[in-house]
C-alpha positions as CSV (number, residue, x, y, z in Angstrom):
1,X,-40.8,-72.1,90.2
2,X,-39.1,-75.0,91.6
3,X,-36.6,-74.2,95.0
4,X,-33.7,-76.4,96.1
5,X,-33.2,-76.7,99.6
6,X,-29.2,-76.6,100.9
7,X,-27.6,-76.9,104.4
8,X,-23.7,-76.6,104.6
9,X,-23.2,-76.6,101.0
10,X,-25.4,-80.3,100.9
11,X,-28.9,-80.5,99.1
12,X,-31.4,-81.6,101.9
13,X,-35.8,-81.9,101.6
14,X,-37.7,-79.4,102.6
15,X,-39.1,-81.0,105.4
16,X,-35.6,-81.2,106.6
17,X,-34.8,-77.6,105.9
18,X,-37.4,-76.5,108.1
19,X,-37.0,-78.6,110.9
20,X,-33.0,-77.7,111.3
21,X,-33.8,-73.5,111.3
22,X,-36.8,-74.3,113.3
23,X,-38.7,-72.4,110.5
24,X,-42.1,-72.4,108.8
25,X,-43.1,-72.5,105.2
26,X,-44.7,-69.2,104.9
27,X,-41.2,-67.5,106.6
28,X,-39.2,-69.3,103.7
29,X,-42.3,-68.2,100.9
30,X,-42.1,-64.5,102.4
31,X,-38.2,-64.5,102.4
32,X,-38.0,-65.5,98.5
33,X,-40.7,-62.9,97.5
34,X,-39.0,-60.0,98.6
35,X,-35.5,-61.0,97.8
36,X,-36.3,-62.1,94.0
37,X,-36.0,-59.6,91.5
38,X,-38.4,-60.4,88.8
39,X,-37.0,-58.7,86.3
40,X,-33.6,-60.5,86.6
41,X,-34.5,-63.6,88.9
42,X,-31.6,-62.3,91.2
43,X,-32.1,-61.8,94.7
44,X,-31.9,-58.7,95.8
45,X,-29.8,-56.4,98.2
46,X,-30.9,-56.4,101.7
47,X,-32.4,-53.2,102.9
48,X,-32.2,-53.4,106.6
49,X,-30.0,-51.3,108.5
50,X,-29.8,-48.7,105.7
51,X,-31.7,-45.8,107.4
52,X,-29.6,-43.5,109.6
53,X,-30.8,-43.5,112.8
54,X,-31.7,-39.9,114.2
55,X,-28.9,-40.3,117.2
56,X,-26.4,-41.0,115.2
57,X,-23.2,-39.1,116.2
58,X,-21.7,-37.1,113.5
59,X,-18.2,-37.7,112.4
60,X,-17.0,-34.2,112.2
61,X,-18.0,-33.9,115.9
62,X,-16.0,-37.3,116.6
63,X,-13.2,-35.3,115.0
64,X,-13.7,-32.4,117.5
65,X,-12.7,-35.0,120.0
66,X,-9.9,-36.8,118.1
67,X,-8.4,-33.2,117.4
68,X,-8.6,-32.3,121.1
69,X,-6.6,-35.5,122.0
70,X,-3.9,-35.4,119.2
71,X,-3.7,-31.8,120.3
72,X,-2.2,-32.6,123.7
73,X,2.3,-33.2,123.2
74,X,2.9,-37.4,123.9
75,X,6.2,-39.3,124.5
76,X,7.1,-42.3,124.1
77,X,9.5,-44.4,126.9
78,X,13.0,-43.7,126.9
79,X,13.8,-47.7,127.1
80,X,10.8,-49.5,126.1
81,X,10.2,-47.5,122.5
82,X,11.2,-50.2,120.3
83,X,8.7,-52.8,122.0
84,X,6.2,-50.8,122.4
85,X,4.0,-48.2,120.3
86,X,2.6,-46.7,123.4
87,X,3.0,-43.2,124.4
88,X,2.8,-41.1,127.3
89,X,0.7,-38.1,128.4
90,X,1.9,-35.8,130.8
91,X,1.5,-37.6,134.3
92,X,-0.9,-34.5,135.6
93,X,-3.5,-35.4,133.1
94,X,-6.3,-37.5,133.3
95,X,-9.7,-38.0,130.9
96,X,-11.7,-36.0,133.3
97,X,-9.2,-33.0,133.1
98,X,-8.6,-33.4,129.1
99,X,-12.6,-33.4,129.0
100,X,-13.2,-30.8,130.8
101,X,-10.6,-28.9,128.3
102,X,-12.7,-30.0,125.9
103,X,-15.8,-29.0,126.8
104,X,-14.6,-25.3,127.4
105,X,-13.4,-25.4,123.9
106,X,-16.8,-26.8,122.3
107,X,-18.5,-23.8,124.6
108,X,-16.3,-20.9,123.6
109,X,-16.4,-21.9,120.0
110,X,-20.8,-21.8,120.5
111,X,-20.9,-25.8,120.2
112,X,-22.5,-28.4,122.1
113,X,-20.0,-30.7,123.6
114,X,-20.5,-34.4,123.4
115,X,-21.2,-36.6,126.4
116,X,-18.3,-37.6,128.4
117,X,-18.5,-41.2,128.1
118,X,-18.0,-40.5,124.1
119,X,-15.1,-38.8,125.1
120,X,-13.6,-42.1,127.2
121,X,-14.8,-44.4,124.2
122,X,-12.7,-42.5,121.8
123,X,-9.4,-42.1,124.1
124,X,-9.5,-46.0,124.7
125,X,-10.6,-47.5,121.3
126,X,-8.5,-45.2,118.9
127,X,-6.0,-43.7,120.9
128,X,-2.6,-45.8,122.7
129,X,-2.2,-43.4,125.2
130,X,-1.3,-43.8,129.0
131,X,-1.0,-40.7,131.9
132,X,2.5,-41.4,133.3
133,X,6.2,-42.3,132.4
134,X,7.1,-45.4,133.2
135,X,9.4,-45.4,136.3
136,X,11.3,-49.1,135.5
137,X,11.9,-51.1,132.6
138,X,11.9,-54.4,132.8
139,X,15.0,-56.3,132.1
140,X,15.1,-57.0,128.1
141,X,17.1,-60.3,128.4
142,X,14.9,-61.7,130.8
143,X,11.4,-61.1,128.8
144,X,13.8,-62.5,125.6
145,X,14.5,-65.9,127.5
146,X,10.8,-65.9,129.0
147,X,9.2,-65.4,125.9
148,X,11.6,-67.9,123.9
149,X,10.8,-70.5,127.0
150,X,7.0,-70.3,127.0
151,X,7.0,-71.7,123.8
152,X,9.7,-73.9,123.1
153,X,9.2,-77.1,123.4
154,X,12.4,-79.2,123.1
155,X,13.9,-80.1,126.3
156,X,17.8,-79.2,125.4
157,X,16.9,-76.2,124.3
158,X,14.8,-75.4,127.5
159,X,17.6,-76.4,129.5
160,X,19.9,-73.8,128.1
161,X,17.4,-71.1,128.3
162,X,17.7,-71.9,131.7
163,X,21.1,-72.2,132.2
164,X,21.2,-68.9,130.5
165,X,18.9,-67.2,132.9
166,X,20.4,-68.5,135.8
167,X,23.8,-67.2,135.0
168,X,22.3,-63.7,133.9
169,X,20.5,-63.8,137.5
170,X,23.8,-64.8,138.9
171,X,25.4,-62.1,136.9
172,X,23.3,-59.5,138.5
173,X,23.6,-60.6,142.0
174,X,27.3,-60.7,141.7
175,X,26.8,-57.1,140.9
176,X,24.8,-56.3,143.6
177,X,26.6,-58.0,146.1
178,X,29.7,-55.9,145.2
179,X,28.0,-53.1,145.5
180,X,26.4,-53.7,148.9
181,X,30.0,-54.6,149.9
182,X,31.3,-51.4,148.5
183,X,28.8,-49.3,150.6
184,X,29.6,-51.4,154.0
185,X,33.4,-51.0,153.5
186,X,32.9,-47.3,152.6
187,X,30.8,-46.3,155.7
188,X,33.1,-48.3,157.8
189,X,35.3,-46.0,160.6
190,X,38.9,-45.1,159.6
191,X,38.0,-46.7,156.3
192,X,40.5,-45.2,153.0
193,X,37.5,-46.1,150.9
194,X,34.6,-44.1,149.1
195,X,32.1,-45.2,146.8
196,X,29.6,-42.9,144.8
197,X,27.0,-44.4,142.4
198,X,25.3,-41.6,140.1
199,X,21.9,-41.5,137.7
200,X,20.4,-39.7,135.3
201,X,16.8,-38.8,136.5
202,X,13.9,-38.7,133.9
203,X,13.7,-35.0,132.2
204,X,11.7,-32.7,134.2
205,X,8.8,-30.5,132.5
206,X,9.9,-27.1,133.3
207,X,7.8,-24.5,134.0
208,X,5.6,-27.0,135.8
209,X,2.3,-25.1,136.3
210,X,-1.2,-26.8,136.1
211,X,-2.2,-24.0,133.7
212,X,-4.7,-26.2,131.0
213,X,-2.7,-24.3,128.3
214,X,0.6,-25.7,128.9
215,X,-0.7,-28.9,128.5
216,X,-1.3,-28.2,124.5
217,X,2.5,-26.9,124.4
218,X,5.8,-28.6,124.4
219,X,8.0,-27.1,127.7
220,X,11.4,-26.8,128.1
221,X,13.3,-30.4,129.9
222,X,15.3,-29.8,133.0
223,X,17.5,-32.5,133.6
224,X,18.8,-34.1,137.0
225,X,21.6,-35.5,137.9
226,X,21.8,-37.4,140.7
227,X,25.1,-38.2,142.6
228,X,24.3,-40.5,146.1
229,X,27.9,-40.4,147.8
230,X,29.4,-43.1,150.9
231,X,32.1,-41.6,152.7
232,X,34.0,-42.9,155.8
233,X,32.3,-42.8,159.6
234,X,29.1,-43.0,157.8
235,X,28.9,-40.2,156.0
236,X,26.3,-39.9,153.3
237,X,25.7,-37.4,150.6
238,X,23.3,-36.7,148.1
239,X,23.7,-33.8,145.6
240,X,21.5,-33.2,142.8
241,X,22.8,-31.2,139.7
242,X,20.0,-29.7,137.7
243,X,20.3,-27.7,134.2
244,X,18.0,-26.9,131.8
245,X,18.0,-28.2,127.8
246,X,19.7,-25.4,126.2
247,X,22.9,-25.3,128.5
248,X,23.6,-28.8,127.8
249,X,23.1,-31.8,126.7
250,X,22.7,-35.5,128.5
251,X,25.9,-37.2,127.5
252,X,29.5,-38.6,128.6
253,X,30.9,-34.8,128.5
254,X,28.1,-33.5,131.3
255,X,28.4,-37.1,133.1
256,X,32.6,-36.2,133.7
257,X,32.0,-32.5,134.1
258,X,29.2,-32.7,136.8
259,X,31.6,-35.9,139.3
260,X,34.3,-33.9,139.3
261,X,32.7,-30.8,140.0
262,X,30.6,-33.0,143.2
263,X,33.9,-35.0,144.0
264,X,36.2,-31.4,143.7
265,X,33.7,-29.9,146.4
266,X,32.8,-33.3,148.7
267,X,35.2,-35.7,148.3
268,X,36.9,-36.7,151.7
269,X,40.6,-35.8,152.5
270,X,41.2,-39.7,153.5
271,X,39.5,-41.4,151.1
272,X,42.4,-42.8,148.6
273,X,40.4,-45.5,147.0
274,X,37.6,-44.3,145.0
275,X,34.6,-46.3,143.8
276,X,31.5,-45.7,141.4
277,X,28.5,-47.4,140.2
278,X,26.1,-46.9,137.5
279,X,24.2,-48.1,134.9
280,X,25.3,-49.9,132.1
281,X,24.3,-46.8,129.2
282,X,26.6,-46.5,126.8
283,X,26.3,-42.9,125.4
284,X,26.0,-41.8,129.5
285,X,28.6,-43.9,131.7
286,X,29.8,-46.8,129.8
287,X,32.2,-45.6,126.9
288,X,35.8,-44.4,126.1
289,X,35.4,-40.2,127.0
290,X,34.3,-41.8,130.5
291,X,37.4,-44.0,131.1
292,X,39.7,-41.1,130.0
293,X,38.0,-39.1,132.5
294,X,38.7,-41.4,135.4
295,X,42.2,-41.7,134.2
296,X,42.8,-37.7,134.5
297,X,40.7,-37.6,137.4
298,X,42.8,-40.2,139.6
299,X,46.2,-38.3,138.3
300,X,44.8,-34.8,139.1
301,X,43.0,-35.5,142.5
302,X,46.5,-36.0,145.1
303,X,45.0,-38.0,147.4
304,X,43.5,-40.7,145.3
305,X,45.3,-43.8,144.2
306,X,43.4,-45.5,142.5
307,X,39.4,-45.5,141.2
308,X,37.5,-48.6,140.6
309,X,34.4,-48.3,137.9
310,X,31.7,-50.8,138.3
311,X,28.6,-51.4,135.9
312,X,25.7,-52.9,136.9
313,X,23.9,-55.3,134.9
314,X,21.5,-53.7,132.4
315,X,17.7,-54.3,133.5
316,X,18.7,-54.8,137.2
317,X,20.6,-51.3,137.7
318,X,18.7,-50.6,140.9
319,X,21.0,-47.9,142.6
320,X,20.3,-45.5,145.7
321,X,19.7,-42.6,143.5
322,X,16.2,-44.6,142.3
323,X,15.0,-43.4,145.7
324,X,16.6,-40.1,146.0
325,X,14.8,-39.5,142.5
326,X,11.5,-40.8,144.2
327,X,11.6,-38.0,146.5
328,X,12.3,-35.8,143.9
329,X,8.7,-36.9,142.8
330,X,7.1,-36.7,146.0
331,X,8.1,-32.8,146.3
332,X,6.5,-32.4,142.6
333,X,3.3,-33.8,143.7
334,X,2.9,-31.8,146.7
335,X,4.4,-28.4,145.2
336,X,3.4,-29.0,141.6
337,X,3.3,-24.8,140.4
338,X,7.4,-25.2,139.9
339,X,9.0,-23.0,137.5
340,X,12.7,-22.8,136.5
341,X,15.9,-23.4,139.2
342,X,16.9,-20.1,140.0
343,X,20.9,-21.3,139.8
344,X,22.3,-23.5,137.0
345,X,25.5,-25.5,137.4
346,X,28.4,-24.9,135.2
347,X,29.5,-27.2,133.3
348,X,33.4,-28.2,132.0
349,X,35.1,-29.2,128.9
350,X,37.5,-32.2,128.9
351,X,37.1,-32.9,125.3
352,X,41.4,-32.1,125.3
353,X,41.5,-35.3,126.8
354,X,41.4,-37.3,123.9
355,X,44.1,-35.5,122.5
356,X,46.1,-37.1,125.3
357,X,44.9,-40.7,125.4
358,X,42.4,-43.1,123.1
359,X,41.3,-46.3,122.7
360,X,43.1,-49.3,122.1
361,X,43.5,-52.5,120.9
362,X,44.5,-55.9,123.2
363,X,48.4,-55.9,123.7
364,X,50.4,-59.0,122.0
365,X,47.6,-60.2,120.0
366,X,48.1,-60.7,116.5
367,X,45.9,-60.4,114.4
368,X,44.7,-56.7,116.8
369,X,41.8,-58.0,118.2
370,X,39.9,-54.4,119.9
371,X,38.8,-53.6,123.5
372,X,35.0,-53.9,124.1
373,X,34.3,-51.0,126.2
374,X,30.6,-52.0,126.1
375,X,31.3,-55.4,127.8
376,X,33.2,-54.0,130.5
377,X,32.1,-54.7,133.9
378,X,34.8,-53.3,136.0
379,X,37.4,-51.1,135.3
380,X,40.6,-50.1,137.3
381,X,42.7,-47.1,136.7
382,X,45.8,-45.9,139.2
383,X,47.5,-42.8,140.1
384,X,50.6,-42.3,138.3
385,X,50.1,-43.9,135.2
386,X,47.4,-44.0,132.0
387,X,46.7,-47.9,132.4
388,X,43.4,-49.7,132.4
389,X,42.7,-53.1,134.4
390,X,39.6,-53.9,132.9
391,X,37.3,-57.7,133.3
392,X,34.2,-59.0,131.4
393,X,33.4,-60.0,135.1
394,X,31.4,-58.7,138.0
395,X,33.7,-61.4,140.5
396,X,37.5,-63.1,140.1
397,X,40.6,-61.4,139.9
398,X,41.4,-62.0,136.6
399,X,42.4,-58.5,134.8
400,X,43.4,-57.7,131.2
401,X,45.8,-54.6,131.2
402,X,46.7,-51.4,128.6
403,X,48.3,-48.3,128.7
404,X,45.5,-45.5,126.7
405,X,48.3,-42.6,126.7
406,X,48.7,-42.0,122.7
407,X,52.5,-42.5,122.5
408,X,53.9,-38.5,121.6
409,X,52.2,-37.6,124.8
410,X,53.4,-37.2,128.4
411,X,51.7,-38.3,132.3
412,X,52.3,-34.1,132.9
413,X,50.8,-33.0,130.4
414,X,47.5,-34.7,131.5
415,X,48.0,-34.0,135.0
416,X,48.4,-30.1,133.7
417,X,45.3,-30.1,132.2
418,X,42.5,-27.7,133.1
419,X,39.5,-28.1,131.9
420,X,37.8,-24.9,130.8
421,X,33.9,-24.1,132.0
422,X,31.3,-24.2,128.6
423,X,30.0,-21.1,128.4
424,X,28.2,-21.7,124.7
425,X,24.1,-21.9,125.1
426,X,23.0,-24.5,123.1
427,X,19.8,-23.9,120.8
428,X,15.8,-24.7,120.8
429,X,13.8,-25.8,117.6
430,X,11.3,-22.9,116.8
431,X,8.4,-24.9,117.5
432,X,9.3,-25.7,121.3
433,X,11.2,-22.3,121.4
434,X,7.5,-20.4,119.5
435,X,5.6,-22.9,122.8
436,X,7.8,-21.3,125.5
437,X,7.1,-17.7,124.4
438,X,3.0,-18.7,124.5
439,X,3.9,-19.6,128.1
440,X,4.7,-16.3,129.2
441,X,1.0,-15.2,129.8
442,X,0.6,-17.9,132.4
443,X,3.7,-16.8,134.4
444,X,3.5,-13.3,134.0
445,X,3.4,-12.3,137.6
446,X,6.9,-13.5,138.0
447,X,9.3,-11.3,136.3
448,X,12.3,-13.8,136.9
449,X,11.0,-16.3,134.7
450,X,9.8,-13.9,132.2
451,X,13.3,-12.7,131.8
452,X,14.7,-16.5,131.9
453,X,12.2,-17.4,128.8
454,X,12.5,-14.6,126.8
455,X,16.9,-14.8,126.6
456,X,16.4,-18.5,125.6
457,X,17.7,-18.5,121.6
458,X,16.0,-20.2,118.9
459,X,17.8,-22.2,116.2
460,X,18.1,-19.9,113.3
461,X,16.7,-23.1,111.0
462,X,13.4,-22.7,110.4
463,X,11.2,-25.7,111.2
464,X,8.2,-26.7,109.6
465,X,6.8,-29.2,112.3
């Protein structure tokens, strides 16, 4: 049987052959007799690696594991869930206490648990799982133009990136610097000026025990609402307004309903000019039911002449409430058996308002070109009227002007109105509202949350997930 000799695809000698795989003859002679098939002339499969070694880990234990992990409720980030797949554990967790869970599974159910460091192999190489929220998203503008510059190559186009970023940066500082003024004119002695800025802390777990159970079960969100006031002779305030899921939701109506509920109870007598900051979120702050608010709120409130409604530039919204929130934090790590806030706030309706005033388009412009309420950075209303002084611009005096009052309706009859308290619970899924009843075990010395559990009402849909 003749044999041809081939190196990257090229017929070589035999001699040559050898010498390149540093190989002997009789290596080459053994190799062909086992691989040949003499009944075909094929060569055949190899046969190594084929035996199961006696160690080997079973999948349907591996499953055990990948059961226990899936078991445990994930979230993803409230502003960086369309870059990113990853989700959240609870930020108690760890691999140590989710092994540990494990392993007291494996032993009540008569099974041997697997080694630890199987455990951690799994978690990391199948699982995209991290043990706390994040805190601050990175500004999406800025990783746009950084990405977009690290690999573009033509120098126009890298110049206007630039020029771009710089005026965003610019943008942002402007907005700072107005609020820093802001706080140092409202502080000041004698001064007719207050500013608040307000927040919307991350939803709370609530009850928050360190009961291994809960951690399998999907808890009730209490929400936070920061408001971090600057009144004359420098006076500061910082109230927190805290409700659970079911009373309401996180929207425009409960952003209105919970400043002028702070602002009816701590607002100065000589402050006259009112000023806010936020963020730039447009289903929270930065929308129409929010500017109709103001406008009822500067007509209803005697004192005040006017209110002034700043947004701060998406990504770089770093307000005073980011550290009232952080100590918010700091009481949860060294009290962390919380349960439910024994007194909820009430909340009010001013959903009549838009009866009285809407949206409009730009004055004297033909064809009606519409307001953009979501490029707004500053927006003035005054007492004794329903017109808006609105800018694109965090600096200048240049103002556009319109009057929101629908035209059958009457200043009076906004001033007149009275916004009436919600008293309507809203409802839970049955699967978090079925979680929340399993919880009652693990707080069953404490009758008040007992009782607070079991008058939370279920949707009367029934859910299959």
């Amino acid at each position: 049987m003749s044999r041809k000799y081939h190196l990257a695809s090229k017929q070589v000698c035999k001699s040559f052959f050898l010498n390149v795989l540093q190989i002997s003859n009789k290596r080459v002679d053994y190799a062909v007799r086992k691989k040949v098939n003499h009944d075909t002339g094929m060569t055949t499969s190899d046969k190594r690696g084929r035996k199961v070694p006696t160690n080997k880990i079973n999948e349907e234990r591996k499953n055990e594991i990948r059961n226990h992990i899936q078991s445990f409720p994930n979230y993803c980030s409230h502003y960086g869930r369309s870059s990113s797949s990853r989700k959240y554990l609870h930020p108690a967790l760890s691999q140590t206490k989710m092994y540990n869970s494990y392993k007291e599974k494996m032993i009540a159910e008569n099974k041997v648990p697997l080694k630890e460091s199987m455990y951690r192999q799994i978690f990391v190489t199948e699982f995209n799982l991290h043990f706390y929220i994040p805190k601050k998203d990175t500004c999406k503008l800025c990783d746009t133009l950084d990405a977009k510059l690290s690999f573009t190559v033509d120098e126009e186009q890298r110049e206007d990136l630039y020029r771009q970023k710089s005026m965003h940066h610019k943008d942002a500082k402007d907005a700072r610097d107005s609020l820093n003024y802001a706080k140092e004119l409202s502080l000041m002695d004698g001064s007719e000026h207050g500013l608040i800025t307000f927040d919307l802390e991350r939803a709370l777990p609530t009850p928050n025990i360190q009961t291994g159970e809960v951690f399998y079960l999907r808890q009730l969100w209490t929400l936070n609402f920061g408001v971090h006031c600057f009144f004359p002779s420098n006076t500061e305030d910082i109230i927190m307004n805290m409700w659970y899921e079911t009373q309401a939701g996180r929207g425009s109506a409960e952003v209105s309903s919970l400043i002028y509920s702070t602002l009816e109870k701590h607002l100065p007598v000589d402050v006259k000019i009112l000023t806010t900051f936020s963020d730039s979120c447009g289903g929270q702050n930065r929308n129409w039911n929010v500017v109709f608010f103001f406008i009822f709120l500067v007509n209803k409130i005697e004192q005040l002449e006017g209110i002034k409604i700043n947004f701060l530039v998406s990504g770089h919204s770093f307000l005073p409430n980011d550290s009232d929130f952080s100590d918010v934090s700091k009481v949860l790590k060294k009290n962390p058996n919380l349960y439910v806030p024994k007194h909820w706030f009430d909340f009010h309706d001013f959903s009549e308002l838009s009866q009285h005033l809407c949206k409009k388009t730009k004055p004297d412009i033909e064809p009606k070109v519409a307001i953009k309420n979501s490029k707004m950075k500053r927006t003035h209303v005054f007492s004794g009227n329903t017109k808006i002084r609105f800018s694109y611009n965090h600096t200048g005096d240049t103002f556009e002007e319109v009057d929101l009052k629908r035209d059958n309706k009457s200043l009076e009859k906004i001033k007149c109105l009275d916004p009436s308290r919600k008293s309507e619970q809203l409802k839970l899924k049955h699967p978090k509202y079925a979680d929340l009843k399993k919880m009652i075990r693990c707080v069953m010395y404490h009758p008040y949350i007992m009782t607070f559990i079991q008058n939370i009402r279920m949707r009367s849909a029934v859910y299959l997930i």
